[in-house]
PDB file of N, CA, C and O in Angstrom:
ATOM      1  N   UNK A   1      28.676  19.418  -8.248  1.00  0.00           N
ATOM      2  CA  UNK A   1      27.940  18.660  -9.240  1.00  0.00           C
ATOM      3  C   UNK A   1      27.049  17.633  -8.533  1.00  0.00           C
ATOM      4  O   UNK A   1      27.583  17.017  -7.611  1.00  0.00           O
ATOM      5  N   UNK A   2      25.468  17.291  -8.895  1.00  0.00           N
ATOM      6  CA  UNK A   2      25.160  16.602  -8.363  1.00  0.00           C
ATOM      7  C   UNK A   2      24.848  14.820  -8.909  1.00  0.00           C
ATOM      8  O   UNK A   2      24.465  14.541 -10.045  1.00  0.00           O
ATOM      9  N   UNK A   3      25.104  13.831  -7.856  1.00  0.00           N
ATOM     10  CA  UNK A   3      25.334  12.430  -8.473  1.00  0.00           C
ATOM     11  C   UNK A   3      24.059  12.119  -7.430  1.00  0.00           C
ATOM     12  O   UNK A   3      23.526  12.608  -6.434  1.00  0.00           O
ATOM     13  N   UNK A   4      23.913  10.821  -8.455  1.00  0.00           N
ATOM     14  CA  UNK A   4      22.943  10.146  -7.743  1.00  0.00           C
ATOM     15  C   UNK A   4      23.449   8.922  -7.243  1.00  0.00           C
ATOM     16  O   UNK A   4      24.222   8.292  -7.965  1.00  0.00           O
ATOM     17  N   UNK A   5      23.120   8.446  -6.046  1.00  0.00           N
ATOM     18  CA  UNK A   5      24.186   7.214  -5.706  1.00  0.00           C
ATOM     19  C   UNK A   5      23.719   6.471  -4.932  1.00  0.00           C
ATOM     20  O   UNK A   5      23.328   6.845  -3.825  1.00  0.00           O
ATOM     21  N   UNK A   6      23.644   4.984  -5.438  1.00  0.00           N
ATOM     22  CA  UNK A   6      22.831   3.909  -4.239  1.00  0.00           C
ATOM     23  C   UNK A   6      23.632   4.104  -2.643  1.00  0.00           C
ATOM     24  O   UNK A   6      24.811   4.442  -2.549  1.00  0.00           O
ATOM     25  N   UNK A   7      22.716   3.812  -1.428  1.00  0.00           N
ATOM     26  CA  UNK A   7      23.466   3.295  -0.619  1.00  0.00           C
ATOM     27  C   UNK A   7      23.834   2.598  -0.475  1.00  0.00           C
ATOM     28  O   UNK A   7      23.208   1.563  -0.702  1.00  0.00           O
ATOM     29  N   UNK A   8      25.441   2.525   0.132  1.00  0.00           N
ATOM     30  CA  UNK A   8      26.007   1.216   0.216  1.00  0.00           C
ATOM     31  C   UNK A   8      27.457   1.224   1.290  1.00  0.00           C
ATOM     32  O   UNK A   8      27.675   2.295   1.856  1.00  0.00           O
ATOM     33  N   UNK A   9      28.378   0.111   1.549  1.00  0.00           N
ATOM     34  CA  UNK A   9      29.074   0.336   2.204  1.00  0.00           C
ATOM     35  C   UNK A   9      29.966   1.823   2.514  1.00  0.00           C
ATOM     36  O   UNK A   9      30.607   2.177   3.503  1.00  0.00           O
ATOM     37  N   UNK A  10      29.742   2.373   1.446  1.00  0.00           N
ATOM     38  CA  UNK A  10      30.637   3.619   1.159  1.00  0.00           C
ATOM     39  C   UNK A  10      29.748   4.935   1.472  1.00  0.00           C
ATOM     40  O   UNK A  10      30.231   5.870   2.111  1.00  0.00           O
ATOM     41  N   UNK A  11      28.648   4.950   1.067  1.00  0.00           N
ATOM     42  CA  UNK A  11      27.617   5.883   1.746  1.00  0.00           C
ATOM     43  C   UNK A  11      26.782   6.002   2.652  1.00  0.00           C
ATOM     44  O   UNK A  11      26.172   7.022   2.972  1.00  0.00           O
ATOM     45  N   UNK A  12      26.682   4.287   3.398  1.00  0.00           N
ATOM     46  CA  UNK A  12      25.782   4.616   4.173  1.00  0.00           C
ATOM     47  C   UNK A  12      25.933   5.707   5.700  1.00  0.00           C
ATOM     48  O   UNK A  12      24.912   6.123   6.246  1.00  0.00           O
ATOM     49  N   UNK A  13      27.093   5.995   6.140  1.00  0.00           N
ATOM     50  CA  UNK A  13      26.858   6.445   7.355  1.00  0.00           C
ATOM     51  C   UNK A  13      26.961   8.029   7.090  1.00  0.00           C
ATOM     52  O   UNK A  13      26.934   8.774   8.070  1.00  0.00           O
ATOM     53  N   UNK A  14      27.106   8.697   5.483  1.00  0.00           N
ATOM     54  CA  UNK A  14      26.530   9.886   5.235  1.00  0.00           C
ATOM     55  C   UNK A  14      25.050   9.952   5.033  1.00  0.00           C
ATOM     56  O   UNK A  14      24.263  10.897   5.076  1.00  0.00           O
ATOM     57  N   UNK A  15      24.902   8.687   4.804  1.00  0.00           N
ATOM     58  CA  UNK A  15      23.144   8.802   4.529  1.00  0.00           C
ATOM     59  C   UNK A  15      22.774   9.204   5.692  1.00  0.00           C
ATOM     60  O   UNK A  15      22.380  10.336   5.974  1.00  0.00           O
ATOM     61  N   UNK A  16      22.926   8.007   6.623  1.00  0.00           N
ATOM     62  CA  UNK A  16      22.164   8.059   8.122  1.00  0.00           C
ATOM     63  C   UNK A  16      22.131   9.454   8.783  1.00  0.00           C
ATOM     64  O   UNK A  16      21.042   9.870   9.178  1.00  0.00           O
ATOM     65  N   UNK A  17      23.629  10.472   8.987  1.00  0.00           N
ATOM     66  CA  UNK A  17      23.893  11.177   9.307  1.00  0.00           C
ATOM     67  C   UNK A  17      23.154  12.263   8.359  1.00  0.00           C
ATOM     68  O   UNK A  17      23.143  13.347   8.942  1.00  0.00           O
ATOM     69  N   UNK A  18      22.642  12.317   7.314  1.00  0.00           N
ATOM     70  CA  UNK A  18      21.829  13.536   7.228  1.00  0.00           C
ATOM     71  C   UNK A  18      20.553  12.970   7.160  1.00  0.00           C
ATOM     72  O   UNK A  18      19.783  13.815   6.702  1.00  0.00           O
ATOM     73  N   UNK A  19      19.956  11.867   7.422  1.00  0.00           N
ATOM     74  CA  UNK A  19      19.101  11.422   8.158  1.00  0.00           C
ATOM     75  C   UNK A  19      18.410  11.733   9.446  1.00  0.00           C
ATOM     76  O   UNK A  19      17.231  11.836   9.786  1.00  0.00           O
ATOM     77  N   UNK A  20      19.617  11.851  10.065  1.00  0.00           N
ATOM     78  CA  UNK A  20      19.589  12.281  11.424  1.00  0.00           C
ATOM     79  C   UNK A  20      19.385  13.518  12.154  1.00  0.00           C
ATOM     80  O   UNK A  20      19.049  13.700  13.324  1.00  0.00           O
ATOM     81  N   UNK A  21      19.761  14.639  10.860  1.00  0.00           N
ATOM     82  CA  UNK A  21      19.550  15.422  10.808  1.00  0.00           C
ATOM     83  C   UNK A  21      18.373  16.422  10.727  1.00  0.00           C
ATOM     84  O   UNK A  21      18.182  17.625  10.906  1.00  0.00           O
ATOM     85  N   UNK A  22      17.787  15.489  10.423  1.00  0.00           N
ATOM     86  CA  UNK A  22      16.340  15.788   9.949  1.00  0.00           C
ATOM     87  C   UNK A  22      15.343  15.764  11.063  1.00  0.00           C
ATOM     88  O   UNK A  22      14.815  14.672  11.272  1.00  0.00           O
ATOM     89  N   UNK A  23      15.030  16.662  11.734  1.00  0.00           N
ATOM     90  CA  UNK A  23      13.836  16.812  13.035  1.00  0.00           C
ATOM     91  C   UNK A  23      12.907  15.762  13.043  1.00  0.00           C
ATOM     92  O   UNK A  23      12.912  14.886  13.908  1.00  0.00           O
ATOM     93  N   UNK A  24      12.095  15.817  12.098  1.00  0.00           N
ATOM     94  CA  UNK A  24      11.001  15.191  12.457  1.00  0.00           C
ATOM     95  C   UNK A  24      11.346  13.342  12.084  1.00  0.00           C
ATOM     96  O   UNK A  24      10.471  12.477  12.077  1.00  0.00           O
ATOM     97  N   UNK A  25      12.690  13.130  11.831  1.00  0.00           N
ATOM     98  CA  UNK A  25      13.085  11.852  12.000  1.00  0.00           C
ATOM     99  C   UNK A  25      13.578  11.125  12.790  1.00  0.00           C
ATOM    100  O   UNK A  25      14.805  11.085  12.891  1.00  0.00           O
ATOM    101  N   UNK A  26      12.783  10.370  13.548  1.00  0.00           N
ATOM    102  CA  UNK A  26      13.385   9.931  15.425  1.00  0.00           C
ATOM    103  C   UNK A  26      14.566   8.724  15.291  1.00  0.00           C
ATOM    104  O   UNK A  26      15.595   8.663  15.963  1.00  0.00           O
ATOM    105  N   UNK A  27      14.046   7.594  14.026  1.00  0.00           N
ATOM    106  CA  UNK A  27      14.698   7.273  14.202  1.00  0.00           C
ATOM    107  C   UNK A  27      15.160   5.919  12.693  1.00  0.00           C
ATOM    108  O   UNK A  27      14.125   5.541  12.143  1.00  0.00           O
ATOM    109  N   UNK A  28      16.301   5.349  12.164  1.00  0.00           N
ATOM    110  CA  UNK A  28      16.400   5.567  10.807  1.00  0.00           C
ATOM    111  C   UNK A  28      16.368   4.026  10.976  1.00  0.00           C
ATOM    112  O   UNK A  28      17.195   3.432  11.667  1.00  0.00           O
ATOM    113  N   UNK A  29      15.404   3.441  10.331  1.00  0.00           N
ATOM    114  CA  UNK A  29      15.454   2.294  10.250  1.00  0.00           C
ATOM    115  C   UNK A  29      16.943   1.637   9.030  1.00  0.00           C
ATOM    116  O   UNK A  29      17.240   2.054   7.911  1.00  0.00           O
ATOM    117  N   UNK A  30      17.486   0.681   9.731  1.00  0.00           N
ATOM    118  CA  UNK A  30      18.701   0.159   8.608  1.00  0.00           C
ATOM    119  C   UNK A  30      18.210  -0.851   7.691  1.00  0.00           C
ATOM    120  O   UNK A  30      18.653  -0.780   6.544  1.00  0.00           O
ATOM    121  N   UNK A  31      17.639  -1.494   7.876  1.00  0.00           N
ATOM    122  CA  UNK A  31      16.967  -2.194   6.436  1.00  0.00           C
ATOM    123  C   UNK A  31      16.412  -1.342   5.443  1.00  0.00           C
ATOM    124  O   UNK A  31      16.840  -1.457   4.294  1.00  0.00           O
ATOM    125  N   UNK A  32      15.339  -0.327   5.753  1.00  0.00           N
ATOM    126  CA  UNK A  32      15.106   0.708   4.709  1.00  0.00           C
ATOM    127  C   UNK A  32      15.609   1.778   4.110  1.00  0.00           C
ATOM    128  O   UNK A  32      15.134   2.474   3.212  1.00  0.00           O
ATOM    129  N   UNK A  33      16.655   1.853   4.708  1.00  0.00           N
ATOM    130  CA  UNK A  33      17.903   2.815   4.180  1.00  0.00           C
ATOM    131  C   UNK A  33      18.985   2.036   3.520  1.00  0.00           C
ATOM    132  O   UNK A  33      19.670   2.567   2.646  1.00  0.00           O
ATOM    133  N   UNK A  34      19.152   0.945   3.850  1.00  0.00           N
ATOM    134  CA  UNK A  34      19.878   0.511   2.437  1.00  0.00           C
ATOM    135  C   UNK A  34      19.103  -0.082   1.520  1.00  0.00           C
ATOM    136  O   UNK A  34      19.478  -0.997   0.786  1.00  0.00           O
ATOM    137  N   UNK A  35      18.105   0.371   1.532  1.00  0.00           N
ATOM    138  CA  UNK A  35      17.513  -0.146  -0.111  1.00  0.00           C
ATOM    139  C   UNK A  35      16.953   1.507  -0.708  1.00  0.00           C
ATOM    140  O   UNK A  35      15.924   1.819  -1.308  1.00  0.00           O
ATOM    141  N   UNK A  36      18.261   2.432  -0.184  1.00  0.00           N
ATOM    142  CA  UNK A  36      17.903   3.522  -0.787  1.00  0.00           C
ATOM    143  C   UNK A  36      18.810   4.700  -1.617  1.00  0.00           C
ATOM    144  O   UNK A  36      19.940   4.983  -1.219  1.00  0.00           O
ATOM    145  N   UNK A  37      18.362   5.195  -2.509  1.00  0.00           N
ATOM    146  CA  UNK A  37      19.365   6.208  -2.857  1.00  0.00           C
ATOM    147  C   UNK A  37      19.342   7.625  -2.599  1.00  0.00           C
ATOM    148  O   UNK A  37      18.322   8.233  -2.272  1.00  0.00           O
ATOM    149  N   UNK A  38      20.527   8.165  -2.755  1.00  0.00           N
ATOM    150  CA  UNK A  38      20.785   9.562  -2.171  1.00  0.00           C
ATOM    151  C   UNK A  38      21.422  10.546  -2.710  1.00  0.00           C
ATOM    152  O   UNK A  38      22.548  10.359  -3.172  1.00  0.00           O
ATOM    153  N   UNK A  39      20.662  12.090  -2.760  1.00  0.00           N
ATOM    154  CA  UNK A  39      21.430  12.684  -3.763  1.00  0.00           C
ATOM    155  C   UNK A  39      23.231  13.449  -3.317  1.00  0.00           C
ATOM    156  O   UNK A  39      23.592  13.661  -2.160  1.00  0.00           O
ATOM    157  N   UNK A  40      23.758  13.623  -4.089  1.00  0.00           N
ATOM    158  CA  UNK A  40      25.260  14.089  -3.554  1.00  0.00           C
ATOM    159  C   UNK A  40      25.548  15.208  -3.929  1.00  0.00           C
ATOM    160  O   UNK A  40      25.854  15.373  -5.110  1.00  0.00           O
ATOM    161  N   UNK A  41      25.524  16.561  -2.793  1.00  0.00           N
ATOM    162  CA  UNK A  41      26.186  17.866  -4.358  1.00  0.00           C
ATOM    163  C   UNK A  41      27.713  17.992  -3.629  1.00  0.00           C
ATOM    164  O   UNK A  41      28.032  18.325  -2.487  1.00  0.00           O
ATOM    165  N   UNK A  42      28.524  17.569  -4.822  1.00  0.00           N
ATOM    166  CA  UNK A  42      30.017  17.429  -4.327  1.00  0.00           C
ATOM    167  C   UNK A  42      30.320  16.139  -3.168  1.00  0.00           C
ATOM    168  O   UNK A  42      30.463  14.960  -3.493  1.00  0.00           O
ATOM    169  N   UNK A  43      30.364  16.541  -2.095  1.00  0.00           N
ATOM    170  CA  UNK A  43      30.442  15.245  -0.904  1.00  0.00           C
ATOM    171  C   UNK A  43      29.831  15.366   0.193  1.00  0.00           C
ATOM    172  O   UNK A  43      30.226  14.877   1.252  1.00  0.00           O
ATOM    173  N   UNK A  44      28.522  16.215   0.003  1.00  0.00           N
ATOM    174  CA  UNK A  44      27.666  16.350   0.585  1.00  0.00           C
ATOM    175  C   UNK A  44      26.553  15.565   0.825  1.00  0.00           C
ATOM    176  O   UNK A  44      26.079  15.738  -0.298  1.00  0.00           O
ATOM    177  N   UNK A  45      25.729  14.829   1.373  1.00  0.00           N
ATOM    178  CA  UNK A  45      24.211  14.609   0.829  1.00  0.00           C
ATOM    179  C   UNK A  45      23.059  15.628   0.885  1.00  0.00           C
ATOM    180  O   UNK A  45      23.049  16.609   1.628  1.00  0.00           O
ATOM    181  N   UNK A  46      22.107  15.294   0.031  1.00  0.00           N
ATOM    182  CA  UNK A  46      21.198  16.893   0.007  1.00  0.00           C
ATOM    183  C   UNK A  46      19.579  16.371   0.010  1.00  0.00           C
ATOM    184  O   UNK A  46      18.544  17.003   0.222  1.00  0.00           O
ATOM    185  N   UNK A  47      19.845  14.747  -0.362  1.00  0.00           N
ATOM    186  CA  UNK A  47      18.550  13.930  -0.582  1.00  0.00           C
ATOM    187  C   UNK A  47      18.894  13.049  -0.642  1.00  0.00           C
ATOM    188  O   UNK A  47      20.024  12.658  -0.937  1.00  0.00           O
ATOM    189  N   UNK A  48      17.622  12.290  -0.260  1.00  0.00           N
ATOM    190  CA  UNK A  48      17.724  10.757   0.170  1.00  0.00           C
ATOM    191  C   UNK A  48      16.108   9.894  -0.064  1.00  0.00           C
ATOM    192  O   UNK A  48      15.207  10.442   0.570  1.00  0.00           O
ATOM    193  N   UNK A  49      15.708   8.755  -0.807  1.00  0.00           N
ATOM    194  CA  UNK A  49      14.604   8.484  -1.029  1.00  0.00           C
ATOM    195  C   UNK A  49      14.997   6.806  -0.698  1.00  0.00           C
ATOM    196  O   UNK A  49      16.009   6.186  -1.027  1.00  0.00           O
ATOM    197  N   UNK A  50      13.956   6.403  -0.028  1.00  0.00           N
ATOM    198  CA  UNK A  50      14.020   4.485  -0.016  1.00  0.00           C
ATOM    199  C   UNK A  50      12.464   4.092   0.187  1.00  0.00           C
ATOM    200  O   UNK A  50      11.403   4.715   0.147  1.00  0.00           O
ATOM    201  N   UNK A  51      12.806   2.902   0.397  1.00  0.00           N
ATOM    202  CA  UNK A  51      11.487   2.204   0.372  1.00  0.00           C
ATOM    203  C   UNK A  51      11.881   1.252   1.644  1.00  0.00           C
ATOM    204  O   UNK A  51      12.973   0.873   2.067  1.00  0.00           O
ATOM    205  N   UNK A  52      10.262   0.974   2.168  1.00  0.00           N
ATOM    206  CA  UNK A  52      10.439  -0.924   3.087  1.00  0.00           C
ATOM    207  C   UNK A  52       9.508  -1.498   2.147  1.00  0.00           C
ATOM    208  O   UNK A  52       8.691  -1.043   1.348  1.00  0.00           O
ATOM    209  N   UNK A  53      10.007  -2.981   2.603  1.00  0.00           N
ATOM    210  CA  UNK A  53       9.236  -4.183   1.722  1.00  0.00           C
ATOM    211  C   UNK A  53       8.585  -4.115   2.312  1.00  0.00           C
ATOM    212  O   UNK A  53       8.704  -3.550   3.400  1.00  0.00           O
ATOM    213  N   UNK A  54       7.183  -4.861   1.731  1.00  0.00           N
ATOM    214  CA  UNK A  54       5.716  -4.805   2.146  1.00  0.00           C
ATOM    215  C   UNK A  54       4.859  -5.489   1.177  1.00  0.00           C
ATOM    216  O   UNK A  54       4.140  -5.173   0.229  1.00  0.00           O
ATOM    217  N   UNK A  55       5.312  -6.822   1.945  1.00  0.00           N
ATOM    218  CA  UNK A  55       4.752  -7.884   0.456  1.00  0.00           C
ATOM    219  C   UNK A  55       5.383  -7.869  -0.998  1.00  0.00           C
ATOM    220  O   UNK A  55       6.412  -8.462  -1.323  1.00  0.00           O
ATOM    221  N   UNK A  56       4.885  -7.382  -1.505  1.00  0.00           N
ATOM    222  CA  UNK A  56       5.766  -7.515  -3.025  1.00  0.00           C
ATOM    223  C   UNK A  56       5.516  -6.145  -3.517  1.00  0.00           C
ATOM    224  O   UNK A  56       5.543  -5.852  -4.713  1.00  0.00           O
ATOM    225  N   UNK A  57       5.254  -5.252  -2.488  1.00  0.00           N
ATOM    226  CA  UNK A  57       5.398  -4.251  -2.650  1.00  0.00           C
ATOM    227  C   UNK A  57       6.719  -3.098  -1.564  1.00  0.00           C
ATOM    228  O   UNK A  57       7.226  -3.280  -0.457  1.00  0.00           O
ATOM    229  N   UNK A  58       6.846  -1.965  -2.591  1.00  0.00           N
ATOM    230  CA  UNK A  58       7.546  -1.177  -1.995  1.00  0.00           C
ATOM    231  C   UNK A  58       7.160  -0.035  -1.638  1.00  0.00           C
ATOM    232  O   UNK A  58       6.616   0.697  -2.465  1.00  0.00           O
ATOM    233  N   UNK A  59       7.364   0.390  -0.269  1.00  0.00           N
ATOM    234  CA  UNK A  59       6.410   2.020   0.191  1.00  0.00           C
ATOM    235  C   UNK A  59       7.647   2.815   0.379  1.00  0.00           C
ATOM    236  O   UNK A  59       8.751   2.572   0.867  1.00  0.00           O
ATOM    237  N   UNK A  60       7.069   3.886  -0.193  1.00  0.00           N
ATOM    238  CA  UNK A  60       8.205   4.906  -0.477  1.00  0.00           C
ATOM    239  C   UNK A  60       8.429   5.303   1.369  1.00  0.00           C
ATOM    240  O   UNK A  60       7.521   5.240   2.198  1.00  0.00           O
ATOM    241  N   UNK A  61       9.670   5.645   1.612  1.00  0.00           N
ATOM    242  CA  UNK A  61      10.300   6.081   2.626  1.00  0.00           C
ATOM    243  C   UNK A  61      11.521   6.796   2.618  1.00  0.00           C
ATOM    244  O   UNK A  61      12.533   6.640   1.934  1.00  0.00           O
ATOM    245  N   UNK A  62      11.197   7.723   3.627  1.00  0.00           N
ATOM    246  CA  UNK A  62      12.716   8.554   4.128  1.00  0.00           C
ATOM    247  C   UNK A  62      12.472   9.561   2.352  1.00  0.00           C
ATOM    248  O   UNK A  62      13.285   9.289   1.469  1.00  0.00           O
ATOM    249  N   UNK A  63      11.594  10.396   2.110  1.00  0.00           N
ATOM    250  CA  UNK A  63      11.724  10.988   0.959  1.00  0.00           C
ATOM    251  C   UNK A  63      12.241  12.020   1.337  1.00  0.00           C
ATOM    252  O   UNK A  63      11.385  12.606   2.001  1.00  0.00           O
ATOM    253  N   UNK A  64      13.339  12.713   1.298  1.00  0.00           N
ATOM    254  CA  UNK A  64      13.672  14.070   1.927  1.00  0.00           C
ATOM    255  C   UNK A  64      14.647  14.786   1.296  1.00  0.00           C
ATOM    256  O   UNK A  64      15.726  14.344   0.900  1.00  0.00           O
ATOM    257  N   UNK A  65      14.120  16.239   1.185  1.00  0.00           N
ATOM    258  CA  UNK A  65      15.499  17.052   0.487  1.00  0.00           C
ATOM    259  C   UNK A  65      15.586  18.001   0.825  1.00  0.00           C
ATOM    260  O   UNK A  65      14.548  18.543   1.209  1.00  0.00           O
ATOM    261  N   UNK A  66      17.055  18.874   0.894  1.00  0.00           N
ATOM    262  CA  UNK A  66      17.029  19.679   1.699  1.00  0.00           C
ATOM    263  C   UNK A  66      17.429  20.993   0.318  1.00  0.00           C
ATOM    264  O   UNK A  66      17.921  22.080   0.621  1.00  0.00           O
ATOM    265  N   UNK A  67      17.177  20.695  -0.806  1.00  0.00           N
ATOM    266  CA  UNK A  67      17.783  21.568  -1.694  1.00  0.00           C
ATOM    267  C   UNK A  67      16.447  21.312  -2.896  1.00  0.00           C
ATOM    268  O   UNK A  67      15.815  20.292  -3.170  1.00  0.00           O
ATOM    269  N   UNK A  68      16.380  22.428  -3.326  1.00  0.00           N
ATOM    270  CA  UNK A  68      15.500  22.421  -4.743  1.00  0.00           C
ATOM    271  C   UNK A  68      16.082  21.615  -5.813  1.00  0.00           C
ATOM    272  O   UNK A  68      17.201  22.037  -6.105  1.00  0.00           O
ATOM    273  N   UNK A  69      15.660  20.454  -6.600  1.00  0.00           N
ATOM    274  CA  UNK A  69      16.119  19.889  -7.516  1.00  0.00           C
ATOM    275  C   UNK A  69      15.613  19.723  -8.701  1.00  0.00           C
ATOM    276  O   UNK A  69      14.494  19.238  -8.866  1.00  0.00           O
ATOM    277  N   UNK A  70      16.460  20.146  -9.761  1.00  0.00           N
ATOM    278  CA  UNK A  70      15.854  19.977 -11.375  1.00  0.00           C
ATOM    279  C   UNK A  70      14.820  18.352 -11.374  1.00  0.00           C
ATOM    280  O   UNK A  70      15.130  17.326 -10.769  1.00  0.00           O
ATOM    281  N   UNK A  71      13.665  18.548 -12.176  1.00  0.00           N
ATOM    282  CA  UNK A  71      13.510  17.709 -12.836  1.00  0.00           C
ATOM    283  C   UNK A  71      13.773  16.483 -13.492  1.00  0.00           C
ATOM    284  O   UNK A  71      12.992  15.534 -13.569  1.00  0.00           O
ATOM    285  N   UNK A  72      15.030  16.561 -14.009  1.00  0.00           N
ATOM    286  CA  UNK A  72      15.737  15.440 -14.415  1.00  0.00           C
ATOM    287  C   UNK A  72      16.426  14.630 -13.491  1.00  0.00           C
ATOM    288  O   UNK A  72      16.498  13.415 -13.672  1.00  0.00           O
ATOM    289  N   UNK A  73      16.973  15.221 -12.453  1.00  0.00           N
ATOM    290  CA  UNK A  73      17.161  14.252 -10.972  1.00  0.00           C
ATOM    291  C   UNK A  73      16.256  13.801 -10.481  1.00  0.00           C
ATOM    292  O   UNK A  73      16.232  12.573 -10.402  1.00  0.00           O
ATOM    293  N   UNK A  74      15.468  14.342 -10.104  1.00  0.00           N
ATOM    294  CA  UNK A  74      13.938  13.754  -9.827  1.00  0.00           C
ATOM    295  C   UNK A  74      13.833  12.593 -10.085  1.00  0.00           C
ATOM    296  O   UNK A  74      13.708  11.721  -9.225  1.00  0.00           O
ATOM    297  N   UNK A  75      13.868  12.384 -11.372  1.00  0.00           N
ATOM    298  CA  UNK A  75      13.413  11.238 -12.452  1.00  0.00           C
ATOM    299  C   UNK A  75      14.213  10.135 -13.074  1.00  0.00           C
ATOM    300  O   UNK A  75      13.808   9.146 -13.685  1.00  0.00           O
ATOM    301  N   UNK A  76      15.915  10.661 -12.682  1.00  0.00           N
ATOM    302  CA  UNK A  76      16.752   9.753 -12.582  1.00  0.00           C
ATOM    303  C   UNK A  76      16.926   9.012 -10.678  1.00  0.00           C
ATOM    304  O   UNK A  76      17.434   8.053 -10.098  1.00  0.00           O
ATOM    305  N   UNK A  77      16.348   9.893 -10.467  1.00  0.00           N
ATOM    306  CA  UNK A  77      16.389   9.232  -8.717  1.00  0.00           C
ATOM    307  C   UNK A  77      15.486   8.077  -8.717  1.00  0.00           C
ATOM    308  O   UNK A  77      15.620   6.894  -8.403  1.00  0.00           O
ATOM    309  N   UNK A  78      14.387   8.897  -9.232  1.00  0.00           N
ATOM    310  CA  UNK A  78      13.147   7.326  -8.865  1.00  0.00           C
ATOM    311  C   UNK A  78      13.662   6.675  -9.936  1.00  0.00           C
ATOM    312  O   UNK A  78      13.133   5.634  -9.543  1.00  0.00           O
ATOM    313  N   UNK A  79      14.278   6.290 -11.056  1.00  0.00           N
ATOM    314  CA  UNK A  79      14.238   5.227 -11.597  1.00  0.00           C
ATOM    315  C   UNK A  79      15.466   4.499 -10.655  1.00  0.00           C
ATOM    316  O   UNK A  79      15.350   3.334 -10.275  1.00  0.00           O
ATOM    317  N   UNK A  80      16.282   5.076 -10.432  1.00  0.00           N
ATOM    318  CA  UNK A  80      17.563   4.689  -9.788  1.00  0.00           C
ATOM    319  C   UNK A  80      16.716   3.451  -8.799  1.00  0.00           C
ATOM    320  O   UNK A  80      16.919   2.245  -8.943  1.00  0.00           O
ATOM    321  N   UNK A  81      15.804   4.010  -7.851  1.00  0.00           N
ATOM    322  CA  UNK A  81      14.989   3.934  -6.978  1.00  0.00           C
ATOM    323  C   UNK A  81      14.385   2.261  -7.195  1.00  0.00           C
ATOM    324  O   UNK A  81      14.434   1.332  -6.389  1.00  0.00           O
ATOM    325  N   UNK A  82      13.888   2.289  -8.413  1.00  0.00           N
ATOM    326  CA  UNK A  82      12.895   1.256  -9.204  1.00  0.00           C
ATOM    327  C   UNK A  82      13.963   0.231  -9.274  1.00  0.00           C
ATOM    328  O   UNK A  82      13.911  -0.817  -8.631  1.00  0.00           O
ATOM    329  N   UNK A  83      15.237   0.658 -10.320  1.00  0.00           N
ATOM    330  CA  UNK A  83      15.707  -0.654 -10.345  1.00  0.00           C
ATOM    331  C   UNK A  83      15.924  -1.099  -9.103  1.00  0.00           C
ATOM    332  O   UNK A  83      15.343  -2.158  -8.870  1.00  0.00           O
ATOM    333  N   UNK A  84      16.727  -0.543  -7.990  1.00  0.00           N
ATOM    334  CA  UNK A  84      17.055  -1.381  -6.888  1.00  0.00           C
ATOM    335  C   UNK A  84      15.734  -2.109  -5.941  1.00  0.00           C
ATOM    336  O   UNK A  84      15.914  -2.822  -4.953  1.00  0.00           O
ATOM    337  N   UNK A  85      14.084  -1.641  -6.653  1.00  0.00           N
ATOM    338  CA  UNK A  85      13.291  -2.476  -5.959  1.00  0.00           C
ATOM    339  C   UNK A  85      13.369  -3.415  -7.301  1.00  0.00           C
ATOM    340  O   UNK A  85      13.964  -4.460  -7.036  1.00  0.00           O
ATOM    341  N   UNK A  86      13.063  -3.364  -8.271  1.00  0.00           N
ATOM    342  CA  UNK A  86      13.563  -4.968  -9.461  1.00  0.00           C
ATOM    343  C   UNK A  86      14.257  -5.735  -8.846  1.00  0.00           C
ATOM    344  O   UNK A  86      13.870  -6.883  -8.625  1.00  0.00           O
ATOM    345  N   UNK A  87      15.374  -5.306  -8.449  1.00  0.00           N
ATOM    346  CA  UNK A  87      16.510  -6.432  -7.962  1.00  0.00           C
ATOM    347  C   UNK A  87      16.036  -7.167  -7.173  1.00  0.00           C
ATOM    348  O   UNK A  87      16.299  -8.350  -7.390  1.00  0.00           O
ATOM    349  N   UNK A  88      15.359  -6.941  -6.226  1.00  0.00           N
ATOM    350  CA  UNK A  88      14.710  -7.298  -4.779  1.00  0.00           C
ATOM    351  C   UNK A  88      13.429  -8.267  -5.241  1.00  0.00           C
ATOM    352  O   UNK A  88      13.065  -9.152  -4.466  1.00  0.00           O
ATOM    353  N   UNK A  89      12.609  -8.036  -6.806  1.00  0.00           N
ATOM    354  CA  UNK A  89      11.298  -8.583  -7.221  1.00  0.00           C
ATOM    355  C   UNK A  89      10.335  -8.341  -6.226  1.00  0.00           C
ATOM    356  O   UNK A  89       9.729  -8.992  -5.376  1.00  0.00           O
ATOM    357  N   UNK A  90      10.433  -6.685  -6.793  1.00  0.00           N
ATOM    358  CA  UNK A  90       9.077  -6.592  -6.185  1.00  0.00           C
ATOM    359  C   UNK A  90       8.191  -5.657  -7.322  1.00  0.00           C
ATOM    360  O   UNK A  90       8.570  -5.022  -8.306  1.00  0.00           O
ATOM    361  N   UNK A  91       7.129  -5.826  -6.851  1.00  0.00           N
ATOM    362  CA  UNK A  91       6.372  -5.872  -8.058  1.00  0.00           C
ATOM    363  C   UNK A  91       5.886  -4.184  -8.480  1.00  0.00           C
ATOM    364  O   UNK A  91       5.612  -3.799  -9.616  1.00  0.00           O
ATOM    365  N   UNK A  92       5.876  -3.323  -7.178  1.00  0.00           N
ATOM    366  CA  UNK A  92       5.374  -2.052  -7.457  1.00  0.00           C
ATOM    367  C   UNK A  92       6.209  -1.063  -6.159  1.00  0.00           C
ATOM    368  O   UNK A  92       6.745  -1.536  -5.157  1.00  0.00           O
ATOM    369  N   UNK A  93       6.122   0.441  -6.540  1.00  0.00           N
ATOM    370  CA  UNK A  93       6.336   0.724  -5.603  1.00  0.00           C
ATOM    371  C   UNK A  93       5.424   1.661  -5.239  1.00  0.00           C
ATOM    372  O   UNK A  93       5.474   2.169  -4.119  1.00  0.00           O
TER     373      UNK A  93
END
């Protein structure tokens, strides 16, 4: 089943690790990975989307998936996404 799930003490070193995984990613910045969420099928990760601050703005980062995903994850991801830049007050992403 797939969940959508902020990073946080409990996910981050599955994040990083399929982070890491990822070729053309040298190397995973830790401030912009915990201001990010990640998708889960079962206890897997399969995707992962964050942002860095940048003024009062947020630039999308680390967008990556390794699995085809419905629509409706999509769209619960980026909002997932949004609130945790709200929290932060920032103004766009």
């Amino acid at each position: 089943m797939l969940q959508i799930v902020n990073v946080n003490e409990g996910t981050y070193k599955d994040a990083y690790n399929f982070l890491c995984s990822v070729p053309s990613i040298t190397d995973v910045d830790v401030d912009i990975l915990n201001n990010g969420v990640i998708v889960m099928d079962d206890d897997r990760v399969i995707g992962s989307i964050s942002f860095e601050l940048y003024d009062n703005i947020g630039l999308i980062r680390y967008f990556v998936f390794k699995k085809n995903l419905p629509n409706s994850i999509l769209c619960d991801l980026l909002e997932r996404l949004e609130a945790n830049a709200r929290l932060l007050k920032l103004n766009s992403l």
